[in-house]
ZADO-616175 format. One record per atom (N, C-alpha, C): x, z, y; residue in one letter. Coordinates in steps of 0.05 Angstrom, whole numbers, plus 5000, padded with zeros to 4 digits. Example, Ala and Ser with C-alpha at 12.3 -4.5 7.8 and 13.67 -1.06 7.14 Angstrom:
<nodes>
526451564886A/524651564910A/526451564934A/525751424955S/527351434979S/525851575001S/
</nodes>
This chain:
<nodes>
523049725674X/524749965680X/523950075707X/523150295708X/522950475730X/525650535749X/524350585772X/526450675797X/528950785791X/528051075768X/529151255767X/531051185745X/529850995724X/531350955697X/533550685713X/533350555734X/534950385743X/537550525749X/536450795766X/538650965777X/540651065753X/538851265731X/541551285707X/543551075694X/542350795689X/543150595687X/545850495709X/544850515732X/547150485745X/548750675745X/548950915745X/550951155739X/553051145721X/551151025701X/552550925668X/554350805668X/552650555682X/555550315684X/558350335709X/557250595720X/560150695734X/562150885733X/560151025714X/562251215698X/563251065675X/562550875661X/564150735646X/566150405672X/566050485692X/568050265703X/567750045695X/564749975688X/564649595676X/563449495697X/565649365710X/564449255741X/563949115738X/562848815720X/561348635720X/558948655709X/558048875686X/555548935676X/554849035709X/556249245718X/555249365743X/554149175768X/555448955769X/554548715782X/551748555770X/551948465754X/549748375733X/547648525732X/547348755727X/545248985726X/543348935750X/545748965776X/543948995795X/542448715810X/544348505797X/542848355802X/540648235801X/540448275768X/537848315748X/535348485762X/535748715777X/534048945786X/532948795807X/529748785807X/528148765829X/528948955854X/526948855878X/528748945903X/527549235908X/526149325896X/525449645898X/527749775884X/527449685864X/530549775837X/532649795859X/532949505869X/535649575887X/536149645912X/533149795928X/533149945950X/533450235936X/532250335915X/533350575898X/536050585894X/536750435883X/539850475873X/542050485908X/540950345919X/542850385943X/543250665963X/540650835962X/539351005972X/540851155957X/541251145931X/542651355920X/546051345924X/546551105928X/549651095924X/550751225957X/548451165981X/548951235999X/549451576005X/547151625990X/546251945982X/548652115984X/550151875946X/553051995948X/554752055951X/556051815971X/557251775991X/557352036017X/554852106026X/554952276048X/555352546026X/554652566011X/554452865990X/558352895983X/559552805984X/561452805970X/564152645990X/565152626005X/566652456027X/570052406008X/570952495997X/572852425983X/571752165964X/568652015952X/567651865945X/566751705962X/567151765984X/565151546007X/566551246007X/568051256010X/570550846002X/569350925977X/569750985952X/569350875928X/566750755940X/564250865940X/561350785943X/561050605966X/562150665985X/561450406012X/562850175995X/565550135984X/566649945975X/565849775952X/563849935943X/562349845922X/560049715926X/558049815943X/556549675963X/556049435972X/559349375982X/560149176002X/560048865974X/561548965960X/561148855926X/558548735922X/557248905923X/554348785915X/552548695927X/553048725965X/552048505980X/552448225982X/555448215968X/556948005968X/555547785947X/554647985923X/553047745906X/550447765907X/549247925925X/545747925929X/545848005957X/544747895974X/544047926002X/542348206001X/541948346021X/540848646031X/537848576033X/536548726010X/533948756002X/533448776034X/530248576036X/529048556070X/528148816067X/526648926053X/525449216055X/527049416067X/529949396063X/532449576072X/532849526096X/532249236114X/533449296138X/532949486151X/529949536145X/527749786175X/528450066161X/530250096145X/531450386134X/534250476147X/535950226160X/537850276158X/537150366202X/537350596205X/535750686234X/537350906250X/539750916238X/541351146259X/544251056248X/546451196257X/549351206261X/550151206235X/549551366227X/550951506193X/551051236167X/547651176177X/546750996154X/548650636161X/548350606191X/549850366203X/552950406195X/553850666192X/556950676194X/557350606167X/555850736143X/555850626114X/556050326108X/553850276120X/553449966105X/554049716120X/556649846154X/557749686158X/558949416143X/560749516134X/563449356119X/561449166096X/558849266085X/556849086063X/557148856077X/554348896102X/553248746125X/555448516136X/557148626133X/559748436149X/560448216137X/561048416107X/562048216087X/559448046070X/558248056073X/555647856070X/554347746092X/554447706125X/552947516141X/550147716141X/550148026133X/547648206133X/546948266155X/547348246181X/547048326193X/545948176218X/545647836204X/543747646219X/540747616195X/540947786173X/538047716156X/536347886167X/534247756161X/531747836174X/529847896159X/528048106167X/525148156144X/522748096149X/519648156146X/518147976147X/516648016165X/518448246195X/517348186220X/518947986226X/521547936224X/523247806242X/525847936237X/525548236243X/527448456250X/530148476240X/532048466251X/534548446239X/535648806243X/537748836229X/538849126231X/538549216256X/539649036273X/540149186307X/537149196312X/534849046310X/533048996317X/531549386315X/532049426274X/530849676270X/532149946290X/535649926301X/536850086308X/536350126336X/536349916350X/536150016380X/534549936397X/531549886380X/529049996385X/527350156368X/529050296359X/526750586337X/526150736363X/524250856353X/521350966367X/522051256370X/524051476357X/524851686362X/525951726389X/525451986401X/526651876429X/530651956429X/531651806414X/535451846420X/536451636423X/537451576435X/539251336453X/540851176426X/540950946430X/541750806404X/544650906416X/546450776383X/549550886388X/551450546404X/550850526428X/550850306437X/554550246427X/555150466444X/558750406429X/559850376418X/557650436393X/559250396368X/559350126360X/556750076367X/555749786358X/557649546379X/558749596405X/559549456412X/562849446405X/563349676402X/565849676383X/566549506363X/564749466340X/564349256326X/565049056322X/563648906346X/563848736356X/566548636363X/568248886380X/569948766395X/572548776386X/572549066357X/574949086343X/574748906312X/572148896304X/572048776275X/571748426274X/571048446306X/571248166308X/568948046291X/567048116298X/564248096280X/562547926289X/562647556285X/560647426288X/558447436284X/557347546256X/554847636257X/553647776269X/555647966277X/554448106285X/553848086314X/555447926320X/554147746361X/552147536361X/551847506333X/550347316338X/547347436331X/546847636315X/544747846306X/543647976331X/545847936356X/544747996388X/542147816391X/543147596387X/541147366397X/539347296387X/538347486354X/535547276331X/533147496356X/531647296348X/529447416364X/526647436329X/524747656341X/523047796317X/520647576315X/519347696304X/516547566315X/514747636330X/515047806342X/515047836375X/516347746404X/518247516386X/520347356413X/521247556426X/523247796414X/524647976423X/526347956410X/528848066423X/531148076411X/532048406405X/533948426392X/535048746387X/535348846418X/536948816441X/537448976463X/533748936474X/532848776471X/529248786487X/527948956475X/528849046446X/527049236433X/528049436442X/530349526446X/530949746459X/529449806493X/529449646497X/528749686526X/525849706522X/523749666515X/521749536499X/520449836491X/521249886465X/520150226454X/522450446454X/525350426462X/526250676458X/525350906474X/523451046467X/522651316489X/524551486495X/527051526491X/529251626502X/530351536540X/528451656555X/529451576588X/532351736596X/532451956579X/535652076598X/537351946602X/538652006618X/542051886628X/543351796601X/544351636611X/545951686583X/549251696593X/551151696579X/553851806583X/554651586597X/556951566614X/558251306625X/559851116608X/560651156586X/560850956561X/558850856552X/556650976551X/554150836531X/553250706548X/553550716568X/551250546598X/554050276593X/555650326595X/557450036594X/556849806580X/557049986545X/556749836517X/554249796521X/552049946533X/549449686543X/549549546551X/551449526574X/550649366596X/551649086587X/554749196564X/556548886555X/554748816527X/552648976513X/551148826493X/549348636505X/548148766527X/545648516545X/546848226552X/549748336565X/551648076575X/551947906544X/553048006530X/552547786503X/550747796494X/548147876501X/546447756482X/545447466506X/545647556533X/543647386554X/545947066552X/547947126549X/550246956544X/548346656517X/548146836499X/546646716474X/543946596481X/542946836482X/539346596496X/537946806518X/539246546544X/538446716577X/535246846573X/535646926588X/532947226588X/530247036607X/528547056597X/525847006601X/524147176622X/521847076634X/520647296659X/518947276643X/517747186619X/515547256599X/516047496580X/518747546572X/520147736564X/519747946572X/521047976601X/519948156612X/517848376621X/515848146618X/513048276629X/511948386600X/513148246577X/511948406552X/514248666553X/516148696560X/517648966560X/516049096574X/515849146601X/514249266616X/511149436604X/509649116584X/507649216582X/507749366564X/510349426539X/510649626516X/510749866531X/513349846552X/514650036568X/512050326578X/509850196596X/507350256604X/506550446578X/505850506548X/505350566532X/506550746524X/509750826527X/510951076528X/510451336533X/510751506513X/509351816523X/511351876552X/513551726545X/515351886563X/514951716594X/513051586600X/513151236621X/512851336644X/512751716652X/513351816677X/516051856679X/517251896666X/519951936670X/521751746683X/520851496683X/521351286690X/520851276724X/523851196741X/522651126769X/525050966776X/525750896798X/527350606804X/530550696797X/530550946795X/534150986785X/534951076752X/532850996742X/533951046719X/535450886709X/536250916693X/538350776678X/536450516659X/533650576651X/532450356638X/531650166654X/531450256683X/530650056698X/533049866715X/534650036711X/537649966715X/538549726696X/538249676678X/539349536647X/536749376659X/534149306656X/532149136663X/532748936678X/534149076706X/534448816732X/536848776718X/538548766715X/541348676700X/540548486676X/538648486661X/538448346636X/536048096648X/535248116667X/533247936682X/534447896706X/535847966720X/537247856743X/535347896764X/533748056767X/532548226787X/533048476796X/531548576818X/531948726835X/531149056829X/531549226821X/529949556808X/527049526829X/527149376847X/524649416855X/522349266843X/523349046843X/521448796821X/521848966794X/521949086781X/522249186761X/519449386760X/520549546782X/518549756786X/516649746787X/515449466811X/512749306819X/511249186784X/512249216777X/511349026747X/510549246736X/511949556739X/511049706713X/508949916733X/508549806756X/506049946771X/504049796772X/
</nodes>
């Protein structure tokens, strides 16, 4: 069965309300089948917001009996798509699995390579209202690059602007729990630096920014030792 014939198939079994063929089906579906089918339910979800709980709720259902296709973690890369497939991720432990860099959700989120500031508050929100073990502890998996989600951010996000005085916080309290989990390394560092160096944006960068700001805070050094490393 094709991508596309998976998708009418699942349509079928939801316009007829048979939520255990609907369970079964997808379980049955290889993990392309069920990066298709999810892509679509998400689709519909944002197309339609009076359906968005039916489909996120449905979702969360079917993480519950199949863990989040690895192919899906490095898809799931901005606000909209994280706000969806919260409540899945939660309710399945999704949000400590990993794919076959390493990379966990936070990992793809707040080091993507576009230059916009990950949604740090939201994510620490999370944390602090849903009461989300996985999701503190998804602070701490490191890739296969012996990085963690907040080092990838520091690492490739080419976004240097300011950022708002809430989002500099919810950074500063994601580094504190992640460094809490597994203390920060000066080998770490010097590979941030040497990604850092590679940035279109790596002039923008000088001892008051805010990335170099989060650096000595997450290494317990000085913006000057910071600076010396990336000169």
């Amino acid at each position: 069965m094709g991508q596309q014939e998976s998708i009418i198939k699942l349509v079928e079994l939801i316009k007829h309300q048979d939520a255990q063929a609907l369970i079964e089906f997808y379980q049955q579906s290889n993990s392309n089948d069920n990066i298709a089918q999810l892509k679509y339910l998400y689709q519909q979800a944002q197309s339609d917001q009076t359906l968005y709980q039916f489909f996120q709720d449905l979702v969360s259902t079917l993480f519950e009996k199949k863990p989040i296709p690895k192919l899906l973690i490095a898809g799931i890369n901005d606000i909209d798509k994280l706000t969806f497939f919260t409540p899945a991720l939660s309710a399945s432990e999704g949000f400590n699995q990993q794919n076959e860099h390493g990379n966990t959700v936070l990992h793809t989120l707040l080091g993507r390579s576009q230059p916009i500031a990950p949604p740090f508050n939201y994510v620490r929100s999370l944390m602090l209202f849903e009461r989300n073990e996985s999701l503190a502890k998804a602070l701490a998996c490191k890739n296969a690059q012996q990085l963690m989600p907040m080092d990838c951010y520091l690492a490739f996000n080419p976004c240097f602007d300011a950022l708002p005085a809430h989002e500099l916080t919810a950074a500063l309290a994601l580094l504190e729990a992640q460094v809490k989990q597994q203390p920060s390394q000066a080998s770490t560092l010097l590979l941030i630096c040497k990604h850092l160096k590679k940035s279109p944006n790596f002039s923008k960068l000088d001892g008051n920014n805010h990335r170099i700001l989060l650096l000595g805070a997450a290494f317990e050094c000085a913006s000057e030792e910071v600076m010396t490393l990336l000169n």
